[in-house]
TORLUM-189835 format. One record per residue: residue in three letters; z, y, x negated of N, C-alpha, C in turn. Coordinates in pm, whole numbers, plus 50000, padded with zeros to 5 digits. Example, Ala and Ser with C-alpha at 12.3 -4.5 7.8 and 13.67 -1.06 7.14 Angstrom:
<pts>
ala507804943148681507804955048770507804967048680ser507084977548715507144989448633507875000348710
</pts>
This chain:
<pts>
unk329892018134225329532029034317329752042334247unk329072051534229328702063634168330062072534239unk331052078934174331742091234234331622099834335unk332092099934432332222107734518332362121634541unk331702132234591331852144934585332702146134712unk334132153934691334952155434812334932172434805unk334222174534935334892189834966335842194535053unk336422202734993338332205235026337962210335210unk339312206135285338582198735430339082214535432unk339182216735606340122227235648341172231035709unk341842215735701342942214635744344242220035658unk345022236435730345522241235575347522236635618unk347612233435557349112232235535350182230435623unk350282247935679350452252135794350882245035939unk349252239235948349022233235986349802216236058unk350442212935964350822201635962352542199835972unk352642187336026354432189536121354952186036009unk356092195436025357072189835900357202182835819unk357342172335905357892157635849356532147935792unk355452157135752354562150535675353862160135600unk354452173935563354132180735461354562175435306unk353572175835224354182172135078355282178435020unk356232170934942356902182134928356452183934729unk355652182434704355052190034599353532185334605unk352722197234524351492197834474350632184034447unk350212182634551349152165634480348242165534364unk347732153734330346842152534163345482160534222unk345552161534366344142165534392343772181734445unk344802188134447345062204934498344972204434598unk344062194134703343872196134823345322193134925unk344912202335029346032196735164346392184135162unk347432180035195347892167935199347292161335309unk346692150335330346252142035422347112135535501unk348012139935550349182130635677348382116935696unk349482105835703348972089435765348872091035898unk349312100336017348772098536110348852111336172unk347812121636283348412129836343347222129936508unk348382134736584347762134336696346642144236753unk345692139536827344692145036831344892154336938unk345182167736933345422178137067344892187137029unk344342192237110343642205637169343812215337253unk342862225237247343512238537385343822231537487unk342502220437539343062217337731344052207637752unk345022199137620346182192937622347652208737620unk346722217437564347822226737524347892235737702unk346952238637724346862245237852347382240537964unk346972227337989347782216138076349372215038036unk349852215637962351272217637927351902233437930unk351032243037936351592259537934351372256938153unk350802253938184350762253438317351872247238390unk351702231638329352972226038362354922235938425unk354252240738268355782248938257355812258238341unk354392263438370354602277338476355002272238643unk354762259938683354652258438775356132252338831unk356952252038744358752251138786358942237838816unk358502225038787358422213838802357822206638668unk359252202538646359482196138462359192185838433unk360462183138500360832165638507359742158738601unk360172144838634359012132138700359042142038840unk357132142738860357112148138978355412148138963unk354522155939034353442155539055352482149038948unk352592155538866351772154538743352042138538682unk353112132438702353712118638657353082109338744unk353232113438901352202101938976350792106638951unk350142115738928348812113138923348162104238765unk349492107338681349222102138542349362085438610unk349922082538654349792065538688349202063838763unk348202068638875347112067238960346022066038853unk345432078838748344472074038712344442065738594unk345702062038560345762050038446345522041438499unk346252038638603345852016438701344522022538709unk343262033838748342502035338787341442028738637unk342272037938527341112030138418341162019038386unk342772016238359343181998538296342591985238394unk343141990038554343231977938615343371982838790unk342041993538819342221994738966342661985239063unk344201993239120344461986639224345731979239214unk345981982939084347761978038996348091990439030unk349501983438993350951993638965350671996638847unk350882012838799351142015638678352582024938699unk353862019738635354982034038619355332035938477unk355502054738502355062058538352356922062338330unk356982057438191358392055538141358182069138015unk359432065537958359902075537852359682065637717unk359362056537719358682049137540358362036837619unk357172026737546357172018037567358302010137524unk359312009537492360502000837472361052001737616unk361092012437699361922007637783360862007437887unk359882003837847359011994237943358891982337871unk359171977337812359451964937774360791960337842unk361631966237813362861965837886362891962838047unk362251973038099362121967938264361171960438304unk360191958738187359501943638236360201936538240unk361111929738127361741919738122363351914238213unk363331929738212364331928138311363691924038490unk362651927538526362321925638657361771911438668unk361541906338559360651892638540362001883738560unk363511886638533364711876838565365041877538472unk364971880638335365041877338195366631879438168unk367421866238175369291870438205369741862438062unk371091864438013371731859537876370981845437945unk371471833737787371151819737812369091817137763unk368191825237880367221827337822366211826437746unk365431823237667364301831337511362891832637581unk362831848837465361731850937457360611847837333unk359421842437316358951840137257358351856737215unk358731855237074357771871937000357831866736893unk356741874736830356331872736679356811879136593unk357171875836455358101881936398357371893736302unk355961893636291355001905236207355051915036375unk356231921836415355991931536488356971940936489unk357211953736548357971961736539359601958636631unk360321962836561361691958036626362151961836724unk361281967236833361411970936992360991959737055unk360171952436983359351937837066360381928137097unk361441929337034362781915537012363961923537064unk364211940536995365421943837075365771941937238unk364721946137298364931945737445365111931537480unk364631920537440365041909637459366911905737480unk367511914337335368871916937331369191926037421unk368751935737468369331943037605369871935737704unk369081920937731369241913937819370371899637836unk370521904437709371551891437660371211881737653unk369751877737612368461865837572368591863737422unk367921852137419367721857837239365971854137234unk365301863937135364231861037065363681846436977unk362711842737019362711833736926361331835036898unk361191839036755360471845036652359551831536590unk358081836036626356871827436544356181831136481unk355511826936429354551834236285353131835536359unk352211845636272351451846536356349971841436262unk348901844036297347681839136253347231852336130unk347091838235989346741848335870345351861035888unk344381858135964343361865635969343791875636067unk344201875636172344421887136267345381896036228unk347131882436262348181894436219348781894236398unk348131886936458348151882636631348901867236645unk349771865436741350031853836786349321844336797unk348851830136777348241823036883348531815436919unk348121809537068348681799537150349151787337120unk348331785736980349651769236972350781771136914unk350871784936820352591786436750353311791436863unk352801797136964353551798837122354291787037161unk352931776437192353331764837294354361757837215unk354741759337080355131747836965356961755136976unk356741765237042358351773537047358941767437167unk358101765837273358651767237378359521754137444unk360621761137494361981749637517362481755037646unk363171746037721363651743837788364201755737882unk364731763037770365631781937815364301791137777unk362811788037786361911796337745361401805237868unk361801817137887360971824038017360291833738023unk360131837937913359121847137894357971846037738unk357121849237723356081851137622355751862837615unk355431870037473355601884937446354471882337344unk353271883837376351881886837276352321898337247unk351711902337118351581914037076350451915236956unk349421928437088348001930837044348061940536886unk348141934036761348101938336641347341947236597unk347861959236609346861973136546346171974036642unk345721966236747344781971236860343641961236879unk343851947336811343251939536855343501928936937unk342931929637036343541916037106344051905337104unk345071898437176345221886137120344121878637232unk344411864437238343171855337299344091850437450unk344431862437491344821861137635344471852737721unk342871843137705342721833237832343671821037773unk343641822637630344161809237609345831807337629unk346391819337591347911821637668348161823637775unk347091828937842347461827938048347421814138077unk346301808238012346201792538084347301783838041unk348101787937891349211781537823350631781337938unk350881798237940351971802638015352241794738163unk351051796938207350641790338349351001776738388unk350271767638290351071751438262352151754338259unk353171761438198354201757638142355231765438252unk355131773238290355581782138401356131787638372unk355921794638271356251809538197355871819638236unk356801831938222355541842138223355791851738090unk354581860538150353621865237974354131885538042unk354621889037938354531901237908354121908537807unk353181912837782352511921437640352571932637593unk352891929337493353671941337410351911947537389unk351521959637464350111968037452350301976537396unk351401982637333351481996337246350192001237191unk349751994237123348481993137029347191995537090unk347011991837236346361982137269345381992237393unk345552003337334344412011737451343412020737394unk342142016737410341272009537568340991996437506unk341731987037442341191972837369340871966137494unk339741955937456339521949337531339281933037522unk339701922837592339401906337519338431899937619unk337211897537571335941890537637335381899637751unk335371914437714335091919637815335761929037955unk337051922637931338501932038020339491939437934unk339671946837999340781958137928342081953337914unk342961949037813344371949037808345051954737931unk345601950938016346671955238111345931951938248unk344511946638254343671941838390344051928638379unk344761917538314344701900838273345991899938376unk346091886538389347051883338519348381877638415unk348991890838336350211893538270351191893138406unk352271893738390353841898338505353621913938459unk353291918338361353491932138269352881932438164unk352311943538191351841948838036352061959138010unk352631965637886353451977737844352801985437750unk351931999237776351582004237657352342018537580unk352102026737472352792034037447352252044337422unk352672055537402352032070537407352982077637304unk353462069837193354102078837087353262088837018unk353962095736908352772103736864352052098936803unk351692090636733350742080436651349882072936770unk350042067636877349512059036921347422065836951unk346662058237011345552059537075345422072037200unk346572076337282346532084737362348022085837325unk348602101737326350172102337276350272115037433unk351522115237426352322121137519353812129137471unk353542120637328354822129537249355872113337187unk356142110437335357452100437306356552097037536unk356322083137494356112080037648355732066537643unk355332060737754354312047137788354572042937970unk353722033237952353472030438061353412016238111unk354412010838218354381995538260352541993338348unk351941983138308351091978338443351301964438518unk351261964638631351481954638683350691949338838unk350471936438867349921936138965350651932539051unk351841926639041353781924839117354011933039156unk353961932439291354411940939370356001942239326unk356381932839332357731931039307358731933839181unk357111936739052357831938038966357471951738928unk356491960238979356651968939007357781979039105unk358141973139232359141977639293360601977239178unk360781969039115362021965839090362001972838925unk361041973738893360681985238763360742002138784unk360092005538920360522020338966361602021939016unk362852011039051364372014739096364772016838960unk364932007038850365742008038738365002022138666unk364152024638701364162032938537364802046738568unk365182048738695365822063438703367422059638829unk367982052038732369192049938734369872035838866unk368512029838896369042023438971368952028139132unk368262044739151368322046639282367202048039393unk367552042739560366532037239617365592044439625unk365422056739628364322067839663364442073639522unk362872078939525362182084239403362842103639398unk363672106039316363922118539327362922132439356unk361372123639338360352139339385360292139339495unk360392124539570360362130439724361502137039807unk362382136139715363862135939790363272154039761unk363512162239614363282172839610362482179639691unk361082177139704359432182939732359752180339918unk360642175139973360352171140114360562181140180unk360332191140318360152200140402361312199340507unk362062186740463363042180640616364422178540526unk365032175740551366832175740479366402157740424unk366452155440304366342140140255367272135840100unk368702143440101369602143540020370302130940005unk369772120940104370692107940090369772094240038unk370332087539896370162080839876370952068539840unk370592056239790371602047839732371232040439642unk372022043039566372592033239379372312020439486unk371172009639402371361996239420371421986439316unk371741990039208371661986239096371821990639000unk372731985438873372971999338737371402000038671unk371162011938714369702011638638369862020538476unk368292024538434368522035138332368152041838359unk367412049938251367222068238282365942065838156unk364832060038229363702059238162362432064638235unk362812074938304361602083538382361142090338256unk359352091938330358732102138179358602115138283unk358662123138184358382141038239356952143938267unk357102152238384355962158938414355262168038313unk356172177238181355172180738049354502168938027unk355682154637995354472149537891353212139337984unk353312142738121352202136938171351362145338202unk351692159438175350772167638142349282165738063unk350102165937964349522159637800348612147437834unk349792137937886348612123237916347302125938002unk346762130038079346272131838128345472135738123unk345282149538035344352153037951343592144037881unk344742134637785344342125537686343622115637721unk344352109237895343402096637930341852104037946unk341562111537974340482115838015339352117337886unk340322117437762339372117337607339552100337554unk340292091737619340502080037569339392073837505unk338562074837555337122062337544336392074037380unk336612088837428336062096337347336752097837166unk337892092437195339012088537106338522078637006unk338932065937161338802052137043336882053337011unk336222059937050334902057036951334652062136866unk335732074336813335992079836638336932073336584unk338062065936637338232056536520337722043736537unk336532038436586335842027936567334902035636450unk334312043136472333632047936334334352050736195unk335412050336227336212056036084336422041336053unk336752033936120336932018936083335412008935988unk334882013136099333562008036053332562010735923unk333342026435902332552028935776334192028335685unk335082024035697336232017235591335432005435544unk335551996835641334981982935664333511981035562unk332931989535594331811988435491332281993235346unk333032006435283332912007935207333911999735108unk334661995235160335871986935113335391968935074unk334501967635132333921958035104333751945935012unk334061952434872333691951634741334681950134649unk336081957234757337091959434660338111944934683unk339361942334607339981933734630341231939634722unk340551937234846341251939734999340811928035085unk341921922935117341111918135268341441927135432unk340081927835450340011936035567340251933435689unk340661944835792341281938035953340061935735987unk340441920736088339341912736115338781924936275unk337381923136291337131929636386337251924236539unk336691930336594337051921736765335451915936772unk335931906236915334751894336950333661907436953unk332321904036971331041911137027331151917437150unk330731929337148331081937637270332451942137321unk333471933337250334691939037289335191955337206unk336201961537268336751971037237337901971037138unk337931970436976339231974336913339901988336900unk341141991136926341852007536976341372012136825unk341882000536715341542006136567343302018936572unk344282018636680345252024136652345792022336485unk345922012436448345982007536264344942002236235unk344442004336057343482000935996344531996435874unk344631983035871345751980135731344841966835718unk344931972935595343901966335480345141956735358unk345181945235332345791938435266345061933235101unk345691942835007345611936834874345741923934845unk344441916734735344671904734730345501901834622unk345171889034554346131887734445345211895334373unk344201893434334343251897934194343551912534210unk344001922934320344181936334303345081936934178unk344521953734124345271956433967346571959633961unk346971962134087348601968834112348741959734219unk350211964634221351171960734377350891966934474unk351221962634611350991970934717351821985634656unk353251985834661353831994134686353452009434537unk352542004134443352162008334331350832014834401unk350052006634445348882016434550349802026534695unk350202024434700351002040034794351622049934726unk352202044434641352422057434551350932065734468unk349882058834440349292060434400348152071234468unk348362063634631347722074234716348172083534810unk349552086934774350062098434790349932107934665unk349882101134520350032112134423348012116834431unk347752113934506346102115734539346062123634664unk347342124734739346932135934875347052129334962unk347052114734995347022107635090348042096735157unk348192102235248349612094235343348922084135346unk350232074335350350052052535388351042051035449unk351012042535504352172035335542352212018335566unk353432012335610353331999135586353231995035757unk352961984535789353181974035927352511961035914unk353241956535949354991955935956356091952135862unk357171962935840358281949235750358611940935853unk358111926435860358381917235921360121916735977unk360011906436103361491910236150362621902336053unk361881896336020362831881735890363341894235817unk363071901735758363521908535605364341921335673unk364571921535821365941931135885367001926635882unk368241930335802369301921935813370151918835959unk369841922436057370321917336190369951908536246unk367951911036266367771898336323367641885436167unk367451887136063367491875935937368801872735944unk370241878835974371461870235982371821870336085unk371541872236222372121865636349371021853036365unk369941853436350369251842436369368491835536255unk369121836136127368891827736032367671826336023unk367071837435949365541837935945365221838835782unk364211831535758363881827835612362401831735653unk362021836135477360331842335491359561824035514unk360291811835423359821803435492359381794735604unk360011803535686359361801035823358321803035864unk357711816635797357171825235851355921830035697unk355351822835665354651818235538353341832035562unk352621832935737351821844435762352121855035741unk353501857135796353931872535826354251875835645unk355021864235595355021871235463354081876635349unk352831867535403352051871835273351101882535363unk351251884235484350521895735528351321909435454unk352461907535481353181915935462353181922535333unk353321915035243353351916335070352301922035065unk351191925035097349831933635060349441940135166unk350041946435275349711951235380349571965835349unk348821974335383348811990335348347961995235433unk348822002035582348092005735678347372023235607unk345982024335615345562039035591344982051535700unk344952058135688344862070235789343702067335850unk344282068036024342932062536094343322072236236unk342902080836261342872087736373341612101636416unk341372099036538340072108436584339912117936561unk341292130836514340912140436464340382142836324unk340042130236235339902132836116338562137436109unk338482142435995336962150035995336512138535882unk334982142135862334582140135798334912136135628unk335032149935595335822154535456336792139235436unk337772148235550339102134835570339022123335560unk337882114235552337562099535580336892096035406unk336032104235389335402107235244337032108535129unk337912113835154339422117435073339492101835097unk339932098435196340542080235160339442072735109unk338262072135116337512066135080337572067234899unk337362074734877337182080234713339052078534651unk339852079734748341342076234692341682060734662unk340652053534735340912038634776339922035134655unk339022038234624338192034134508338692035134386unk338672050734422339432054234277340912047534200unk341322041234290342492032734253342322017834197unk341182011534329341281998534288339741994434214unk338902007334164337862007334119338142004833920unk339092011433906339542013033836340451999533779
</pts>
């Protein structure tokens, strides 16, 4: 393929948060290309200068309408409550589902270490399966092949934003009389055979709104549920355990100062700023994930050729978030993974890895005696894994820089 002409983007320096400014001069003069940044604008910025004017911070107006029109897009007619990270909506899923010491949860071990900690919140233990070499996703028979006796929950988790094969784990869970909570971080607006992640007859589905994610909020996420019950018992715990919702107690016209502790809960309410923000964002969601389906799609093509194997795409007609685009070096590549990241940072361009598998953490690898031989997928995903910059604000220019950084490395 003939050289690439890159013209210097306009994204200047300045520009960019701290903690992903270079801290010296790249091989290429240009701005440094951050691995991920969130896509905001004036009417996310305006919606948050309003917020503030209007003397109501914390969970209150702006927080219930952010979970009205989320169940409205995911799954009209569910519970949606909006938390402070998807971890501790993982957390009060699992906690409302019964999830007590004695316990396991089935999770995969190619995932981030919020998918298994909250399991330990509960005084459960994880029990960690490998997942499928082409996706990087669970599937239902390394599920069914875990499951024992103390098994009460199942924890899919939708990889970079592709689905896992949810009919075949609802119908699994169902036999077995489990239930299924999904780790959705990834996983918005994805869709499997046609339905949206968080509409499937889960106990819970948990997505996230960090700053990296598909729609960000800063630091946030959101439980969905069609449980009444596990919804009720998810809006007591997350703001300490108490019976009434503190906006009505505040906002009411009549004396309503009395409530009661029924339970030690936490303190996982999200703020009215950052549902500010969401809100805005749900409203660009769809407008989102169809620039990084294009940034994917023309990776996907141009990468083609090189010695990568590429993330597999979703069924026909379905929706991938494309939240990660990690592309895995084969053997025949000329370097190491970790020799191509250095390589495309000294080129301008942020990488990053997902996942270091949970085996190679020394907590969960020595409390639960975890060997990469167990886990034969996650390792060799892992060994060549190199997630690259995939988000809606990228321009043009920006997509052309990784493209010509990714060649130029393994073209060579």
């Amino acid at each position: 393929m003939a050289p690439r002409k890159i013209s210097k983007g306009s994204t200047e320096a300045s520009d960019l948060p701290i903690n992903l400014l270079p801290v010296s001069m790249t091989q290429t003069q240009l701005p440094f290309l951050p691995f991920a940044r969130p896509d905001i604008g004036e009417p996310e910025i305006s919606a948050v200068v309003e917020c503030l004017r209007s003397g109501w911070l914390t969970t209150g107006p702006r927080t219930k309408e952010f979970e009205r029109r989320f169940a409205d897009v995911v799954q009209p007619g569910a519970h949606a409550l909006a938390v402070n990270s998807a971890t501790a909506g993982l957390h009060l899923a699992l906690e409302a589902v019964g999830v007590s010491p004695g316990d396991e949860v089935i999770v995969p071990d190619y995932t981030f270490t919020a998918s298994a900690e909250v399991v330990r919140y509960l005084g459960a233990e994880p029990v960690f399966v490998d997942v499928d070499h082409s996706t990087l996703n669970v599937t239902v028979d390394r599920l069914e092949a875990a499951v024992t006796s103390r098994t009460k929950v199942i924890m899919p988790v939708h990889f970079a934003g592709l689905a896992c094969d949810m009919d075949s784990i609802l119908a699994m869970a169902q036999r077995r009389g489990l239930a299924v909570v999904d780790d959705a971080a990834h996983a918005l607006p994805s869709t499997f055979r046609g339905r949206m992640i968080g509409s499937f007859a889960t106990d819970a589905s948990v997505f996230s709104f960090y700053a990296n994610k598909t729609l960000s909020t800063g630091e946030g996420g959101m439980v969905v549920t069609s449980r009444s019950d596990v919804a009720t018992r998810c809006g007591i715990m997350r703001l300490h355990g108490i019976s009434r919702d503190a906006f009505a107690r505040y906002v009411s016209t009549t004396p309503a100062w009395q409530y009661e502790v029924v339970a030690p809960g936490f303190k996982y309410n999200l703020t009215d700023i950052a549902s500010a923000l969401g809100l805005v964002q749900l409203e660009r969601v769809f407008e989102m994930a169809k620039r990084r389906a294009e940034i994917a799609e023309q990776f996907l093509a141009e990468f083609a050729d090189l010695p990568l194997l590429l993330p597999a795409r979703a069924l026909p007609g379905d929706i991938h978030s494309w939240h990660l685009f990690v592309a895995r070096l084969t053997d025949d590549a000329p370097l190491s993974r970790d020799a191509f990241i250095d390589q495309m940072y000294a080129r301008g361009v942020g990488c990053s890895v997902h996942f270091i598998p949970l085996h190679h953490h020394p907590y969960w690898r020595d409390t639960f005696a975890l060997t990469p031989e167990m886990f034969p997928n996650s390792e060799r995903g892992y060994r060549g894994a190199v997630s690259l910059p995939i988000y809606s604000g990228m321009t043009a220019e920006d997509v052309e820089r990784v493209i010509e950084a990714v060649r130029g490395i393994l073209d060579a």
